[in-house]
MARBA-706543 format. One record per residue (C-alpha): residue in three letters; x, y, z. Coordinates in steps of 0.02 Angstrom, whole numbers, plus 50000, padded with zeros to 5 digits. Example, Ala and Ser with C-alpha at 12.3 -4.5 7.8 and 13.67 -1.06 7.14 Angstrom:
<recs>
Ala506154977550390;Ser506844994750357;
</recs>
This chain:
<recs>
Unk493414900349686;Unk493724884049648;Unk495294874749603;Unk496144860049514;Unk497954855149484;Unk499134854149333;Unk500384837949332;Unk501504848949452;Unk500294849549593;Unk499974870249532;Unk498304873349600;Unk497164881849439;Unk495484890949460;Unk494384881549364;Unk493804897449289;Unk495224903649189;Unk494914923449104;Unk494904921248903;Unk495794936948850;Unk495284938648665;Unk493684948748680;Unk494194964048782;Unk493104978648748;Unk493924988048603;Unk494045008648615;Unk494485020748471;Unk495395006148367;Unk496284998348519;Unk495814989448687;Unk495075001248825;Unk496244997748954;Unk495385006949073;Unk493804995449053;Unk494894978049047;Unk495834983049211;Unk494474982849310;Unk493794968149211;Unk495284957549263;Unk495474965549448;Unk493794956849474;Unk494104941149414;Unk496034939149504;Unk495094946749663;Unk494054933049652;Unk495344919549647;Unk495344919949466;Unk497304915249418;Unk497324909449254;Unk497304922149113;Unk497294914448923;Unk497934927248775;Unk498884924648613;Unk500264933848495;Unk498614935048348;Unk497394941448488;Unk497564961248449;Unk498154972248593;Unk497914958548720;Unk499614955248768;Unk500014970348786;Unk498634974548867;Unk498834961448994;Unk500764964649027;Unk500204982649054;Unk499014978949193;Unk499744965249278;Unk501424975849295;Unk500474990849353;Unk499614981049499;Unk501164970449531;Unk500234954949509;Unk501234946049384;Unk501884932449526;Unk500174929949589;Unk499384923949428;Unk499864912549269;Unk499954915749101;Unk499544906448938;Unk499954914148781;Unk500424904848606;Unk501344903848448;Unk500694907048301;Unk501494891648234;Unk500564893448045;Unk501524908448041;Unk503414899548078;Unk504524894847959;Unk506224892548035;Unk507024891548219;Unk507464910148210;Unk505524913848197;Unk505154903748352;Unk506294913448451;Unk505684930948366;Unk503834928748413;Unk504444920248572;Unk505324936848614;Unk504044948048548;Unk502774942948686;Unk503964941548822;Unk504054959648793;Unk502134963548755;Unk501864954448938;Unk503204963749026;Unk503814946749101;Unk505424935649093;Unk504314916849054;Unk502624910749020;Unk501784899349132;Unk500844889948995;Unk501284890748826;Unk500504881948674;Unk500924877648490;Unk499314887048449;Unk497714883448334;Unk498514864748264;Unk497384855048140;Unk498254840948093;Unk499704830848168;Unk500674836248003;Unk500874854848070;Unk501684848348232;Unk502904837448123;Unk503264855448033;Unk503864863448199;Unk504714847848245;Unk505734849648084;Unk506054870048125;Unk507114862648284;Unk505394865248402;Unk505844849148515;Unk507604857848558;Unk506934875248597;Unk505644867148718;Unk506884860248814;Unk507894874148795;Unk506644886748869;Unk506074874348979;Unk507754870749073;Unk508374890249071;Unk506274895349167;Unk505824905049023;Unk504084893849001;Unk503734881849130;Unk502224872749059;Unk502314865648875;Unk500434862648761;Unk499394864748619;Unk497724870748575;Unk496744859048460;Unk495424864748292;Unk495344848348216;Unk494504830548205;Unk494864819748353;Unk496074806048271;Unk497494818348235;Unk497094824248419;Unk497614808548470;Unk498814806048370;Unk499654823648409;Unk499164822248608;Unk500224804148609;Unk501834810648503;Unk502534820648642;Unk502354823948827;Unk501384836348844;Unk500944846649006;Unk499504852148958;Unk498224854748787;Unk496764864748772;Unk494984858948655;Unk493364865848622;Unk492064858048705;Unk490284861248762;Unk488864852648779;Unk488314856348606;Unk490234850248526;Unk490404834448649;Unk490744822048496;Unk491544839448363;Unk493434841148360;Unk494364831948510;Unk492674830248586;Unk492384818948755;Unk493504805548672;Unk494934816248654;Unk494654825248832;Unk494614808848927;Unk496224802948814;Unk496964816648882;Unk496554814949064;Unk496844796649051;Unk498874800249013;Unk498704814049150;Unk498744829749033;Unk497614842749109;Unk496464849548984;Unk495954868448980;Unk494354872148883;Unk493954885148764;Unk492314891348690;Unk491164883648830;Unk489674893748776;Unk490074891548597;Unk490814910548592;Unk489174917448683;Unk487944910048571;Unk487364896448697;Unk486904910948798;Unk486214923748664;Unk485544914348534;Unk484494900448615;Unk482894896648538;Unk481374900048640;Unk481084882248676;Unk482814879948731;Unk482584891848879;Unk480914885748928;Unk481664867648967;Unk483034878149068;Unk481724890249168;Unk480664873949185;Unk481914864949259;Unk481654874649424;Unk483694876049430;Unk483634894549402;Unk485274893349323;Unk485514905249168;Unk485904897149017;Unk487824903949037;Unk487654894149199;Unk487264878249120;Unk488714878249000;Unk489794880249130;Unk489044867549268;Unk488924855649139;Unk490784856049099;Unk491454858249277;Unk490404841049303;Unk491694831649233;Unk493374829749332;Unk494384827349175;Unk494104846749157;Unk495254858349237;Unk495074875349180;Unk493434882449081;Unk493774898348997;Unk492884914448963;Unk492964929148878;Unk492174939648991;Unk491964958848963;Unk491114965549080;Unk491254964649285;Unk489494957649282;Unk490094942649189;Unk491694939149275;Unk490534941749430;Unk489304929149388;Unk490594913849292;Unk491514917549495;Unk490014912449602;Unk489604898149482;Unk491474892049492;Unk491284892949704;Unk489974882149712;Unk490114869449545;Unk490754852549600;Unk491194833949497;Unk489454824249487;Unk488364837649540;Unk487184837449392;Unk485684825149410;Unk484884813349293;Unk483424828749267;Unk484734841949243;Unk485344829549087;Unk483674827849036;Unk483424846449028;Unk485074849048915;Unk484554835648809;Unk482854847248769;Unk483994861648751;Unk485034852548638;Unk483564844248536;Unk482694862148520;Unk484344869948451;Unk484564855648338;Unk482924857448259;Unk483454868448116;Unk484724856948090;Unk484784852347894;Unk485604834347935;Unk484904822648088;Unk486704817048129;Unk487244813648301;Unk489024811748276;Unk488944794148308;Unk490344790048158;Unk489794774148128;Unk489934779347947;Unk491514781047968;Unk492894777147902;Unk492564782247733;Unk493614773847591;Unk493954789247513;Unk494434801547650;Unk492774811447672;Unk492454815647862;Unk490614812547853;Unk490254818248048;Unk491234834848046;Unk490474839047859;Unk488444837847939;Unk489034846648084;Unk489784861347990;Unk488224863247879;Unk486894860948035;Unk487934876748112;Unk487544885947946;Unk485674883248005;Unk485754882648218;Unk486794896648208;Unk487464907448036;Unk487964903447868;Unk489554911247892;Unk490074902848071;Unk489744885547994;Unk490834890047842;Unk491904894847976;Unk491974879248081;Unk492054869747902;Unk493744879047863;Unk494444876348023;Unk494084857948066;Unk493924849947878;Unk494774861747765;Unk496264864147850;Unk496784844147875;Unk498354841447762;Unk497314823147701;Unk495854831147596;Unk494124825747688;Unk493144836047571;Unk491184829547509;Unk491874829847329;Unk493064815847368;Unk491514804847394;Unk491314789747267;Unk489324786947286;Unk490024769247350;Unk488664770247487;Unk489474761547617;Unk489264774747734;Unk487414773447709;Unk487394755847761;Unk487914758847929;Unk487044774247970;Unk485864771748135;Unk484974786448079;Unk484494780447899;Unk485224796447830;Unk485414798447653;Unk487404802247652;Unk487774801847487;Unk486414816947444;Unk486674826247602;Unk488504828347567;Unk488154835047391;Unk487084847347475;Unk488314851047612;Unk489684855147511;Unk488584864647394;Unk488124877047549;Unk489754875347645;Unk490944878247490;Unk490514891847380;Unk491674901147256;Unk492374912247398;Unk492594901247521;Unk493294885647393;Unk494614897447337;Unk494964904647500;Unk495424887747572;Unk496484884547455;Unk497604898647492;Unk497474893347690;Unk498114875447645;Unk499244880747525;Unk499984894947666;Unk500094882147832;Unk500754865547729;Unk502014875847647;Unk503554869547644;Unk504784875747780;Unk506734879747777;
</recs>
């Protein structure tokens, strides 16, 4: 294993374990199963270990085995607040408590304002007293490393990542997302200011391993790399030295077996021009049912009225590379949930956008389209509750 170090000179494995998708067992998490799951990874050197209060079971699952092994002081945790669910100072310190006792443990190692989307949901904590209680739990050991994980567009990344020192934040990134959310920009923002960055979603939640066209893994087998696909995602991200953990999810010793060798022998500047070439086949065989040839360039951007143009084709291209119902997803997450509407049906037909556009893409009728597929009854109205839920007003 592998390892890079926070802004305290704590040496991370750059394979951290992503605890959301334990194997699940007569309505809860087989314990038995994720024991030996996580034995093999922190055997390994693995010693970061990612969960959350919303991930079901896995807290407790993880305090559990960690106190039963009497590992807890060998290895670091990250777990989060589910800050779209606080609404006053008394609620921080509830949930805070809450997973102190699910993980059996007197302070978290890395803790994070979890799942932000815009910079106004950090201002919303802020106003709940959240800039006190950091240093409060900071200065008394109870966490020792403050961050945030990111769903959004990459200006209120930046906007978020430079209102407060940070020790850390965690993105989504992959070689498919390098311009979606914080993308590159935001991840070399954040190395720039010395914030190490923890990934998340490296292999696009498997489905740069499972749902590759044919064509996709020809380029890789071709290559004569012999890497698997799940090898490529993470070589390409442990490439770049602004990275300093990769996590994930692994459920089964195989997999935590495999993502350790790779993270022994992965090193900064080890892929060649011909290994690039080979992931820009993959990428251009994925993006072939694509509905909308946009590259994320965002020279279309900014748009007079609001409409994020970029993170609209990408949503409705997922609907096609991937499912209807993950690009819907995505859509929610990173457009529908900024507290400035960004929404297609904002768009004036000024065609400004259009006139700007390296890829001669016909914006104005795309985004009709898009928002046709992306926002359906269901999904329209069920936004509307989400925004109307986490920019509520707090106490």
């Amino acid at each position: 294993m592998q390892y890079r170090n926070d802004r305290n000179g704590n040496h991370l494995s750059i394979l951290g374990y992503g605890c959301m998708r334990f194997t699940r067992k007569g309505g809860g998490i087989d314990i038995a199963k994720a024991e030996q799951e996580v034995l093999a990874a922190y055997h390994a050197g693995v010693n970061y270990f990612d969960t959350a209060y919303v991930y079901s079971g896995s807290e407790a699952a993880l305090g559990e085995i960690f106190e039963c092994n009497q590992i807890r002081d060998q290895i670091n945790i990250a777990t989060k607040l589910p800050q779209y669910l606080i609404g006053s100072r008394a609620a921080v310190d509830r949930y805070f408590q809450e997973e102190l006792s699910r993980l059996r443990t007197d302070h978290v190692d890395y803790y994070l304002m979890h799942h932000l989307t815009d910079v106004v949901m950090w201002e919303k904590l802020k106003k709940v007293g959240i800039l006190d209680w950091i240093q409060e739990k900071k200065q008394n050991g109870a966490i020792r490393n403050i961050g945030f994980s990111y769903h959004g567009n990459t200006d209120n990344f930046l906007k978020i990542l430079s209102d407060y020192d940070w020790d850390f934040c965690q993105i989504q990134y992959n070689y498919l997302d390098e311009v979606a959310q914080a993308g590159r920009e935001g991840l070399r923002a954040a190395a720039a200011k010395g914030i190490p960055v923890m990934i998340m979603e490296p292999l696009r939640g498997g489905k740069l391993v499972n749902m590759l066209p044919e064509k996709a893994k020809k380029a890789m087998k071709d290559s004569g790399r012999n890497w698997s696909p799940a090898e490529w995602g993470l070589r390409w991200l442990y490439n770049q030295p602004e990275v300093t953990v990769v996590l994930s999810g692994m459920n089964s010793v195989e997999m935590v077996e495999s993502n350790c060798l790779t993270a022994s022998d992965a090193a900064v500047g080890a892929l060649t021009a011909d290994d690039f070439a080979t992931l820009e086949e993959v990428k251009a065989a994925i993006r072939e049912k694509e509905k909308v040839g946009c590259t994320g360039c965002r020279y279309c951007m900014p748009c007079p009225k609001g409409v994020d143009i970029p993170g609209i084709f990408r949503c409705y291209n997922t609907m096609y590379t991937e499912s209807k119902s993950q690009g819907r997803f995505q859509f929610a997450q990173t457009v529908g949930l900024t507290k400035e509407p960004a929404f297609a049906s904002q768009c004036i037909r000024c065609g400004k956008c259009e006139q700007h556009c390296p890829q001669n893409i016909p914006i104005r009728e795309k985004l009709r389209e898009a928002d046709q597929a992306l926002r359906p009854l269901p999904y329209r109205l069920g936004i509307q509750a989400a925004r109307a839920f986490m920019f509520r007003k707090t106490r």
